[in-house]
C-alpha positions in Angstrom: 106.7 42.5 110.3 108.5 45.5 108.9 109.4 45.9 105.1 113.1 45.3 104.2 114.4 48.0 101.7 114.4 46.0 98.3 110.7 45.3 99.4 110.1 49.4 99.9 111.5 49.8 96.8 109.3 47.6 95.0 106.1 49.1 96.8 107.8 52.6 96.1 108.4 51.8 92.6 105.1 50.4 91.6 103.0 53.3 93.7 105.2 56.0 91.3 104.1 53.9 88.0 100.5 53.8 88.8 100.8 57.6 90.0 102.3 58.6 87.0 100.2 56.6 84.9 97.1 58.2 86.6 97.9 61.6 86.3 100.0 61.6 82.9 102.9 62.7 84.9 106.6 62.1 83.7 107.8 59.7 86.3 110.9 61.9 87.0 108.4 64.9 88.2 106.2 62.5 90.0 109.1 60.8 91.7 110.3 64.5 92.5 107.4 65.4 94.2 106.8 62.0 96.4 110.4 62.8 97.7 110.0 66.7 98.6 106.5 65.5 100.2 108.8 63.9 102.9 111.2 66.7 103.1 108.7 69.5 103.5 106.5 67.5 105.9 109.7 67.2 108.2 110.5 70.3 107.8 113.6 70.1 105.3 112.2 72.6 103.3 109.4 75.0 104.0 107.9 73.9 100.2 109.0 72.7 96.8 109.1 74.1 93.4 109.6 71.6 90.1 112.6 73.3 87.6 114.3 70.2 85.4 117.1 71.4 83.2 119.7 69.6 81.9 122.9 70.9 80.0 125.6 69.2 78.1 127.7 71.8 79.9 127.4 69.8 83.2 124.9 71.3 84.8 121.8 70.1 86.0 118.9 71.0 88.6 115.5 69.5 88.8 114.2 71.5 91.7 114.1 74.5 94.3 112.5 76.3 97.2 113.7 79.9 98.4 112.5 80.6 101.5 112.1 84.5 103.1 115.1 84.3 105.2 118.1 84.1 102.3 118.2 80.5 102.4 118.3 78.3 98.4 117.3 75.0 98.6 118.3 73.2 95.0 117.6 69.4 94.0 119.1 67.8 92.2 117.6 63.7 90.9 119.3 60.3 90.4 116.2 58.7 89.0 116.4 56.8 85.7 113.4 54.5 86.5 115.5 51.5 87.6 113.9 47.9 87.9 116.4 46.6 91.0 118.1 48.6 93.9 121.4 49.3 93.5 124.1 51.2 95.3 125.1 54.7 94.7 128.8 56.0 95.0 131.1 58.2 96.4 132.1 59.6 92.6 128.0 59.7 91.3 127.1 61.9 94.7 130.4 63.9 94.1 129.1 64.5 90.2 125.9 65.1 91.1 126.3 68.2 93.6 129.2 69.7 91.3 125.9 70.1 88.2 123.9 71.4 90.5 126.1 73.7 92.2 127.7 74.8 88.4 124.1 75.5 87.8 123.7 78.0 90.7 127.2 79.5 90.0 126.4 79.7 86.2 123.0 81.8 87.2 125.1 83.8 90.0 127.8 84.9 87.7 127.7 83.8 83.8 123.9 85.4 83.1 123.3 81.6 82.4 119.5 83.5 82.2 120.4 85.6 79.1 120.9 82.0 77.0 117.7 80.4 78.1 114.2 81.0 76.6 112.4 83.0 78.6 109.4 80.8 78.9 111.6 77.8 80.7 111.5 77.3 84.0 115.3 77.5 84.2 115.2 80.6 82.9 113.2 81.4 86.2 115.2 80.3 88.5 118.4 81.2 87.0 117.2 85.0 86.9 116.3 84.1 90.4 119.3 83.4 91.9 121.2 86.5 89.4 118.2 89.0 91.0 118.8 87.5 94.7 122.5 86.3 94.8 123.4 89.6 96.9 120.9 88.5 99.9 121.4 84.6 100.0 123.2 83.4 103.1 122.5 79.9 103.1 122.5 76.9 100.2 120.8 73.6 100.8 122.0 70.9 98.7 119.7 68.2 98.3 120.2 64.8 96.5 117.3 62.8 95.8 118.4 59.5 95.1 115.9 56.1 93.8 119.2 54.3 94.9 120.9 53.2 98.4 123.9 55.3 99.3 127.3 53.1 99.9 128.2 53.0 103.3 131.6 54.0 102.9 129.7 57.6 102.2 129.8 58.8 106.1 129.8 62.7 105.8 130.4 65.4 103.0 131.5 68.4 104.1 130.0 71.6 103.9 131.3 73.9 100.8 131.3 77.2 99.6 129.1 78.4 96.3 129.9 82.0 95.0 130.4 83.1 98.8 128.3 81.3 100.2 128.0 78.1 102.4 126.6 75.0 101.2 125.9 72.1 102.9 124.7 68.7 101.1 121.9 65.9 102.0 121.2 62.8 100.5 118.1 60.9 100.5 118.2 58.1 99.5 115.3 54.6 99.3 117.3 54.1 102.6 117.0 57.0 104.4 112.8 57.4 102.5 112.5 53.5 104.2 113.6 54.7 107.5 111.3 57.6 107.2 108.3 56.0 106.0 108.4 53.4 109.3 109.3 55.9 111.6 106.0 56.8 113.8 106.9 60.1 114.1 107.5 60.9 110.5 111.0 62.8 110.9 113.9 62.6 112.2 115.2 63.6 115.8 116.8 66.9 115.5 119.5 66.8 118.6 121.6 70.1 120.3 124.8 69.6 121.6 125.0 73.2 123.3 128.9 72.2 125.1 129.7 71.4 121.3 127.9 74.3 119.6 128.3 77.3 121.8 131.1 75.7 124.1 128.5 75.8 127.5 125.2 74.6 128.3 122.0 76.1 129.6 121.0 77.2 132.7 118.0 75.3 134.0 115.5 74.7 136.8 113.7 71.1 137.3 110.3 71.2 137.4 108.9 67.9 137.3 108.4 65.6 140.6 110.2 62.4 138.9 107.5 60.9 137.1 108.8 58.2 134.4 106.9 59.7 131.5 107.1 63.1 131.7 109.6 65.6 132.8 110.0 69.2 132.9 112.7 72.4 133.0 112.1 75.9 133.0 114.6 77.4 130.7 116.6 80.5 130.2 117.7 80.7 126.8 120.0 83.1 125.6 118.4 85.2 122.4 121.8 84.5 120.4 121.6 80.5 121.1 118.0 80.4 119.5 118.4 82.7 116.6 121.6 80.3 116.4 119.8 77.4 116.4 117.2 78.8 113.7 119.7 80.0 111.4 120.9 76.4 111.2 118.1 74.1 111.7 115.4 76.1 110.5 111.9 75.0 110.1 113.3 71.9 111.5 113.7 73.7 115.0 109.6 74.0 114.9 107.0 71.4 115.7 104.8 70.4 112.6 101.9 72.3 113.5 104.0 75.3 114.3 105.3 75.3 111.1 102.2 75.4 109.3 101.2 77.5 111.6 103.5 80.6 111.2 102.9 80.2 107.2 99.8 82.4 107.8 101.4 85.1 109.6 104.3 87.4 108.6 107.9 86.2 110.0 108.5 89.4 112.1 105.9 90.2 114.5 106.2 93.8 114.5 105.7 94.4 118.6 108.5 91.4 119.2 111.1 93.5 116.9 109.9 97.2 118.8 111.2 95.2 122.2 114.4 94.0 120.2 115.3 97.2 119.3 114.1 99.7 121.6 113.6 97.8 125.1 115.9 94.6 125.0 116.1 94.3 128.7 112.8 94.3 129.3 112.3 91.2 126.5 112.0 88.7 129.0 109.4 90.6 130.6 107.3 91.1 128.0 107.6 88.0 125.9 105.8 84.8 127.1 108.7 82.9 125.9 108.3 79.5 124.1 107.3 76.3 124.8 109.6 73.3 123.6 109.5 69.1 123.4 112.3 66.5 124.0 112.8 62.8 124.2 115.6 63.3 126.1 118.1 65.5 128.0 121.4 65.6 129.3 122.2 67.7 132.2 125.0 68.4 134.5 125.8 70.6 137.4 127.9 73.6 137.1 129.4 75.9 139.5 126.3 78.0 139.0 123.8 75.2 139.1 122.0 72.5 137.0 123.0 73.3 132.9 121.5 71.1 129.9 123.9 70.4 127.8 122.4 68.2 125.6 118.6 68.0 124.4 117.4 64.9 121.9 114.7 65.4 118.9 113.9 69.4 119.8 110.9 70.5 118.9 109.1 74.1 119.1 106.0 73.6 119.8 104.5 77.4 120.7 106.7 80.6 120.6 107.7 80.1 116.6 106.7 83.9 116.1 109.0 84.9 118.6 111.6 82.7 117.3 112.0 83.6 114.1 111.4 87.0 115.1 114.6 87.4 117.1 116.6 85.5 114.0 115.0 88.2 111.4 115.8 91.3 113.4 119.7 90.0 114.1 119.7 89.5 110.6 118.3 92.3 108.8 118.5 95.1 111.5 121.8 93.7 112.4 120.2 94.2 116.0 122.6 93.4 119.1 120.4 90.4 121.4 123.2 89.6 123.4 121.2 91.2 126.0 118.1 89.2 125.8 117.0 86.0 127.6 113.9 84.1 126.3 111.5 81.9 129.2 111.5 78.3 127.7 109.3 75.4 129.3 111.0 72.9 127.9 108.9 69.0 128.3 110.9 65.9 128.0 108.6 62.8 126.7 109.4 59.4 125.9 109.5 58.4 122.5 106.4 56.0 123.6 104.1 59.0 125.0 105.4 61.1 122.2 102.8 60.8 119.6 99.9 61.9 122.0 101.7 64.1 124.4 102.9 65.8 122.0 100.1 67.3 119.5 97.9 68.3 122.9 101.2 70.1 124.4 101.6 71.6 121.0 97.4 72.6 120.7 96.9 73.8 123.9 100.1 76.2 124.2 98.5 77.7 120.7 95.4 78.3 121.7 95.8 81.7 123.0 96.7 82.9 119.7 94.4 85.3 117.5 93.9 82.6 114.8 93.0 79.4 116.6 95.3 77.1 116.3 93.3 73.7 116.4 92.7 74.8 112.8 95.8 73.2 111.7 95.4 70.1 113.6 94.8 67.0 112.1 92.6 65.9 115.2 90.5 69.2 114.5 86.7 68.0 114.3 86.8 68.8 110.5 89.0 66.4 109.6 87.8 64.4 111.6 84.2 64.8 110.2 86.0 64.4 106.8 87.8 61.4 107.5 84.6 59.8 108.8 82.7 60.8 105.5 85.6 59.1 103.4 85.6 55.5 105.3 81.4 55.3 105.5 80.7 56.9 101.8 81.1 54.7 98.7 81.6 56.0 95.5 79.4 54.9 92.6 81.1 52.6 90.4 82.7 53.4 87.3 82.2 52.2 83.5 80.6 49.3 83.6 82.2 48.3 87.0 80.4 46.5 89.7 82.2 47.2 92.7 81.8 50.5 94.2 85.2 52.3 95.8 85.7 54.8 98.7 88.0 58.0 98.5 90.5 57.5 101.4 91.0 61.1 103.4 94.5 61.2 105.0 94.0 63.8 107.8 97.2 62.3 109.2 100.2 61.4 107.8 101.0 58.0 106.4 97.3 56.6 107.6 96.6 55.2 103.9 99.9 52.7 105.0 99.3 52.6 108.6 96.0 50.7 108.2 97.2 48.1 105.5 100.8 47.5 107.8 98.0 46.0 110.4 96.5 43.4 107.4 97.7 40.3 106.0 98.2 40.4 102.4 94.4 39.2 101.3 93.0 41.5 103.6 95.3 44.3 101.8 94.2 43.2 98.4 90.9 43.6 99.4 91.6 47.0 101.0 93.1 48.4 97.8 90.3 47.4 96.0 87.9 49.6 98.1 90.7 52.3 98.4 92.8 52.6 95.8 95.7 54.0 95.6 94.9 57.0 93.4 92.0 57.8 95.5 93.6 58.7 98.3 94.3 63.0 99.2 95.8 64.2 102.1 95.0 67.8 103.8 96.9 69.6 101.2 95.7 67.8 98.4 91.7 69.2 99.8 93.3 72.6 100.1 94.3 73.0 96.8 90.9 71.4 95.3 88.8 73.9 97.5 90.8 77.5 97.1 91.4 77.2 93.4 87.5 76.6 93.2 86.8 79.6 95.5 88.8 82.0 93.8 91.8 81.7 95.5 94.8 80.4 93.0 97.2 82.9 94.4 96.9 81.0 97.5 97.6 77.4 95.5 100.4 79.0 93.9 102.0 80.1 97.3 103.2 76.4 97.7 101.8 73.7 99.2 102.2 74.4 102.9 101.1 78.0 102.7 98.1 77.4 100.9 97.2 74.9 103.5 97.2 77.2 105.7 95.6 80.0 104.3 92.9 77.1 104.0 93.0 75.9 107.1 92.3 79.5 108.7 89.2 80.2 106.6 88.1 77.0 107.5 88.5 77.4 111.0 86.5 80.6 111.0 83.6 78.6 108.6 83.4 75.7 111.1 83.0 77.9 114.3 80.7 79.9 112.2 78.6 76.8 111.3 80.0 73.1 111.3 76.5 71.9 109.6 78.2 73.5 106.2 81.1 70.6 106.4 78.1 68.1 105.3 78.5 65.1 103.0 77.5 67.5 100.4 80.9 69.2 100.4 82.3 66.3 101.0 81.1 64.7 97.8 81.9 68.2 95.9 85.6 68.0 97.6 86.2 64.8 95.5 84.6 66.2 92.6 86.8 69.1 92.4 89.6 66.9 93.2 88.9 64.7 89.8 88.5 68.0 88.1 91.7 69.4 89.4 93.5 66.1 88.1 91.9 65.8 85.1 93.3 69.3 84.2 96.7 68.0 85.1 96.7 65.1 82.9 95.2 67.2 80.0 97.3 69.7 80.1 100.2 67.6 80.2 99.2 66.6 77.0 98.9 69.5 75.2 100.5 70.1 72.6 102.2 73.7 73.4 103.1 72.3 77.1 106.9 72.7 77.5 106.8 70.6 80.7 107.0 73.7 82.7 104.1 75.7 85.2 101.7 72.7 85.4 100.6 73.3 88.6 100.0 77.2 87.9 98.6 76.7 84.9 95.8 74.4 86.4 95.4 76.3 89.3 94.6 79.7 87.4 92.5 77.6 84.6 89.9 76.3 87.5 89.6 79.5 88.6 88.7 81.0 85.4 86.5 78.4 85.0 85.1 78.5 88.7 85.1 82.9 87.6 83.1 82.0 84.1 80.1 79.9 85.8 80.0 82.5 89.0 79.5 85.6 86.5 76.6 83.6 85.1 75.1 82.6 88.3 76.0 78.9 87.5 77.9 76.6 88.8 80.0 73.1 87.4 77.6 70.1 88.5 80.3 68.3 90.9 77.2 66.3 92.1 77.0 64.8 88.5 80.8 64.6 88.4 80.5 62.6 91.6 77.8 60.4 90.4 80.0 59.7 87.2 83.2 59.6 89.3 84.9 61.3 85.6 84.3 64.6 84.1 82.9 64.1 80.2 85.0 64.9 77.5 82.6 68.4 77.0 85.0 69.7 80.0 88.4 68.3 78.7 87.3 70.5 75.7 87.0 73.4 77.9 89.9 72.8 80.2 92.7 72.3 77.1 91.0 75.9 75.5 91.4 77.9 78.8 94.6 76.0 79.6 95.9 77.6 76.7 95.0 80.9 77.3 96.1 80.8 80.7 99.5 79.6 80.0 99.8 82.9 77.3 99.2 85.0 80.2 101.3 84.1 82.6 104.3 83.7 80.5 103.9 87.3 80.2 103.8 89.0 83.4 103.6 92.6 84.0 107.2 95.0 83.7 110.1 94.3 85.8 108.7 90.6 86.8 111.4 88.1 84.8 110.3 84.9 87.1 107.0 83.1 86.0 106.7 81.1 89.2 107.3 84.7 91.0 104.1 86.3 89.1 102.0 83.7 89.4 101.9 84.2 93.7 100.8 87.6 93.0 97.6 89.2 93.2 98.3 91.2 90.2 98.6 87.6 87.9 95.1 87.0 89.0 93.6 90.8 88.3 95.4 90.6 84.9 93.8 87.0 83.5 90.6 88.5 85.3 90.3 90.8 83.1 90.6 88.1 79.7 88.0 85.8 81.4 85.3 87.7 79.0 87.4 87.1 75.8 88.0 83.6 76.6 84.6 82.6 77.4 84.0 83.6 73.8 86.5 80.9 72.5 84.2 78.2 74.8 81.5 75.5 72.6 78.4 77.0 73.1 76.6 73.8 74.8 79.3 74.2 77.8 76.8 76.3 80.0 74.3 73.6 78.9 76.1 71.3 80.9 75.8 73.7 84.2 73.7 74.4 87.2 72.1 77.4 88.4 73.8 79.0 91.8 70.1 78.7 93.0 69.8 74.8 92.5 73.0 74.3 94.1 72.5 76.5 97.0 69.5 74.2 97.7 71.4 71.7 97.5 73.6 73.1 99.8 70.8 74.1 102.1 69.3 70.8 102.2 72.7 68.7 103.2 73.4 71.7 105.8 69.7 70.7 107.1 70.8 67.3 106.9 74.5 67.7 108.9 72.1 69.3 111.3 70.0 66.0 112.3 72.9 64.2 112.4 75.1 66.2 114.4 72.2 65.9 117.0 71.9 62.0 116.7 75.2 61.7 117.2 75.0 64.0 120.2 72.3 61.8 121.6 74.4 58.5 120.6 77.1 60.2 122.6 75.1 61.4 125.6 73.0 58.2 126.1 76.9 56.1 126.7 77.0 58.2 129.6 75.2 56.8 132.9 73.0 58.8 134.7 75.4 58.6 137.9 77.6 60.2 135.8 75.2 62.8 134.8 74.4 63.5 138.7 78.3 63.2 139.8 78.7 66.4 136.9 75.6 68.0 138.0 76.6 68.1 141.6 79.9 69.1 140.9 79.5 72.0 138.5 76.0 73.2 140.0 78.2 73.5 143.4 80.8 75.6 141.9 77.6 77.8 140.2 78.6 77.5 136.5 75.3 76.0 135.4 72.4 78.1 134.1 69.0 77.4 134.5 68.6 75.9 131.4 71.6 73.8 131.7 69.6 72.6 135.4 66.8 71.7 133.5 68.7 69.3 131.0 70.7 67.9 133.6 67.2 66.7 135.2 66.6 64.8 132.3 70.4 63.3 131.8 69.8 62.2 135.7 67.2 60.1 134.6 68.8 57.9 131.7 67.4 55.7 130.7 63.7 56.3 132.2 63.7 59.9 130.2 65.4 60.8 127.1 66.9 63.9 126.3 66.1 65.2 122.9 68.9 65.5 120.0 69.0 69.7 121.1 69.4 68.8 124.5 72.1 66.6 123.8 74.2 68.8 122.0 73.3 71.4 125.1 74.6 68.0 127.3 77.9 67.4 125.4 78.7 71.5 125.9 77.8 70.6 129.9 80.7 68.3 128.8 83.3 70.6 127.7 82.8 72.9 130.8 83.5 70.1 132.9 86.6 69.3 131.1 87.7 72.6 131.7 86.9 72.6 135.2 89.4 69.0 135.5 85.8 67.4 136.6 85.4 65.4 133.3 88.6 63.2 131.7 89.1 63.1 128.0 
């Protein structure tokens, strides 16, 4: 039975209070960040940056994002903690947008900067926009509302800022309800080309009329797609995509050679893209079949090439009316969708330098992580007697997904095994891991980027060895994780916290932490913070000295850098507190090291779960092997050994296999089997 809205308000409202109360967040932040979780996962806004300030003067901002191709996002909040759900009108959205946007005209032209302390994060962003105003071409608007939005509020027009074009979005509990139930997590992003660019596409059918599935080869002029990514965005691009391209540069530098030196020969030389529908509208023209219309368009490989035509229009002010761009274009039911969709999207990446699968949520890590997270308890805490379990989201909205299929004991119960607060999503394990290893630049970046920074080293680990993602690192995952909050809450608390940089601040204190112990060939005991599911109040000491400290140094960055936020994503931020991690280890209690490991006991440790990972990965093999009959094993033998892709070796196994269940292949030979496996897949002999 689906929730109405005053019932999503309540859950919504209560899930912020216990957040908040948690993490010793100000529920104005927290309910800030819930929101621009939605907006960057469907691709609203490539990340999210916190920035309250408030003026008698009628100005107001509470957020922002600036992206690399000239486009401002800026938030703005009606949130004032409200017990019942009430309407919001035409004259509150009207007053809203006019603060923020006499906040970003204030910062354009008024030096609003020059009357701020420098240590505010308004002072940041409002010598942002005065440094960037010259090479912004696009402002974004964004209400975030706790309230529903009158109907009688159809459409506000877009504006003009300073010069530049606005445009305005509201989200409201309404349009967060609709989001929350919808399966595919964002909303359909549809073309009207006759409407847009006054004529539709010429296209060739390539399907033979199945129900599901259908299929058009494209040619798509260059100008219509860096049209369409001007205006849409990251929207235009598939999830995946998206998080994707964050670890590569926007301009791939042989696409833009082609642009400007060779356009004819683009379509040559580009494989084109690959793109998903729901639905298309075609008609026929004097010149053939044109789509005119295409529902929920998504990008799901060619992003690079993209983006890459939109940034050398832009900033080489390069002529593309010349170039054409292949497109497959796939047309799936909203019904096939969610699986079609992700293995279109996969297997059109896979071709690229840095495998894509990394950034999957159905990648075997994640999956190995989610299975750790539903099978592990955690000890209990204090005096409890009921043991808990941290609840991995590798896909998004799965913590709600499960409980929508209970009835409401069952969910009780649920919660009490899972609750709430012990729940992390991918990004959530990216940050907890990089600003461990060294990497808080990376955390800084934004969510999304970080993720995928992670998500590429990752990839490389795992193919490297996948015994190293054990329930060792699992375990330590978590631990860092209640570290990483803990920080948050305590330095929220501090007494020189302005309410601005939290999240830098924390990220650069781990890492000198993580720096301190690695200098001394130690390490923090996460196993013991595991066990006691709490770090002791010997770290809170630690964290609220080096918090300090950290926060001094990043409030003064190097010449010629005004913007905190700006110089904490550099590499020189890290170099320069680097180089104080000697002076403040001196300020640290002398019994903190006490309360350390040696590098050598945990790499043991380490060793011994790797060791560990290994049996079972070979169990499992076996499990998976022995569900497979031995006329199975023979019908894959015969088939493969025909077509000469088997080895000796892989002969010999196969004997075995062929003689389930009289003979038993051995946890190596399984894993040897399950590879047979894969090739068979590949050869269209084995189904998935």
């Amino acid at each position: 039975m689906e929730q109405t809205k005053e019932e999503f308000f309540h859950d919504f409202r209560q899930d912020l209070l216990v957040r908040a109360a948690a993490n010793a967040n100000f529920e104005l932040s927290l309910f800030m960040e819930i929101v621009s979780e939605e907006l960057v996962e469907t691709g609203h806004t490539e990340d999210f940056e916190l920035c309250h300030y408030r003026a008698h003067r009628g100005m107001r901002v509470d957020g922002y994002w600036f992206n690399d191709e000239g486009v401002l996002n800026l938030f703005v909040a009606d949130f004032d903690s409200r017990n019942d759900l009430v309407y919001l009108t035409r004259m509150e959205v009207d007053a809203a947008f006019r603060r923020v946007a006499n906040f970003f005209e204030a910062s354009a032209n008024k030096n609003l900067a020059d009357e701020l302390e420098i240590t505010s994060p308004g002072y940041g962003l409002a010598r942002q926009i005065l440094d960037r105003k010259h090479t912004i071409r696009q402002i974004n608007l964004f209400l975030l509302s706790e309230r529903i939005l009158s109907e009688r509020i159809q459409d506000i027009p877009d504006t003009v800022m300073s010069g530049v074009p606005a445009s305005h979005h509201i989200w409201d509990i309404s349009r967060l309800h609709r989001q929350r139930i919808s399966r595919s997590h964002k909303e359909p992003l549809d073309i009207d080309f006759e409407r847009m660019f006054g004529k539709g596409i010429a296209c060739l059918s390539a399907h033979l009329g199945a129900d599901t599935y259908q299929s058009y080869l494209v040619v798509m002029p260059a100008e219509m797609l860096a049209t369409l990514y001007e205006k849409f965005g990251a929207r235009l691009l598939e999830q995946n995509v998206r998080t994707f391209l964050q670890a590569r540069g926007n301009v791939n530098k042989g696409i833009r050679a082609t642009i400007l030196n060779e356009p004819t020969m683009f379509f040559a030389y580009n494989n084109g893209i690959t793109a998903t529908a729901q639905e298309v509208k075609t008609e026929i023209t004097d010149s053939g079949v044109a789509i005119t219309k295409i529902v929920d368009l998504q990008i799901v490989n060619g992003g690079q090439t993209t983006a890459s035509l939109f940034h050398t229009r832009k900033r080489d002010k390069a002529d593309i009316s010349r170039i054409f761009v292949q497109m497959k274009l796939s047309v799936i039911d909203s019904q096939q969708s969610e699986t079609i969709v992700p293995k279109i999207s996969e297997y059109a990446n896979t071709q690229n330098r840095v495998n894509a699968a990394d950034f999957f949520s159905n990648h075997p890590f994640h999956v190995r992580m989610e299975d750790f997270s539903r099978r592990i308890w955690a000890p209990a805490q204090k005096g409890a007697q009921r043991e808990t379990r941290w609840f991995y989201e590798r896909a998004r909205g799965q913590y709600a997904d499960v409980q929508s299929k209970l009835t409401p004991s069952e969910q009780r119960r649920f919660k009490a095994a899972h609750p709430k607060h012990q729940m992390f999503t991918k990004t959530d394990l990216a940050k907890f891991e990089n600003v461990w290893d060294e990497h808080p630049k990376w955390v800084n970046l934004g969510s999304q980027k970080n993720f995928a920074q992670y998500a590429a080293r990752i990839g490389k680990e795992w193919e490297k060895s996948s015994d190293a993602f054990n329930e060792f690192y699992f375990k330590r995952s978590v631990a860092r994780g209640l570290f990483f909050r803990a920080a948050e809450r305590i330095v929220s608390a501090q007494p020189w916290y302005n309410g601005g940089y939290r999240a830098n601040i924390v990220a650069y204190t781990l890492a000198v932490l993580g720096d301190i112990t690695k200098r001394k060939q130690q390490s923090i005991n996460f196993l013991g913070i595991w066990n006691a599911q709490s770090i002791n109040s010997m770290f809170e000491i630690v964290i609220a000295i080096v918090s300090k400290e950290v926060n001094k140094e990043i409030v003064s960055p190097q010449p010629g850098i005004s913007n905190v936020t700006e110089w904490c994503k550099k590499e020189a931020c890290w170099t320069q507190i680097q180089e104080q991690t000697e002076r403040i280890e001196m300020l640290l209690p002398p019994e903190f090291h006490d309360r350390l490991v040696s590098l050598d006991d945990q790499n043991t440790a380490m060793k011994d779960a790797k060791r560990m990972q290994k049996v079972d990965n070979g169990i499992e093999a076996q499990q998976k092997v022995l569900e497979i009959s031995a006329e199975e094993w023979i019908r894959v033998f015969d088939m493969l050994n025909e077509r000469k892709l088997l080895t000796p070796m892989e002969i010999s196994i196969l004997d075995i296999a062929k003689r389930i269940p009289a003979k038993l292949p051995s946890p190596k030979q399984s894993m040897v089997l399950l590879d047979i496996l894969d090739k068979g897949r590949m050869e269209g002999i084995v189904s998935n």
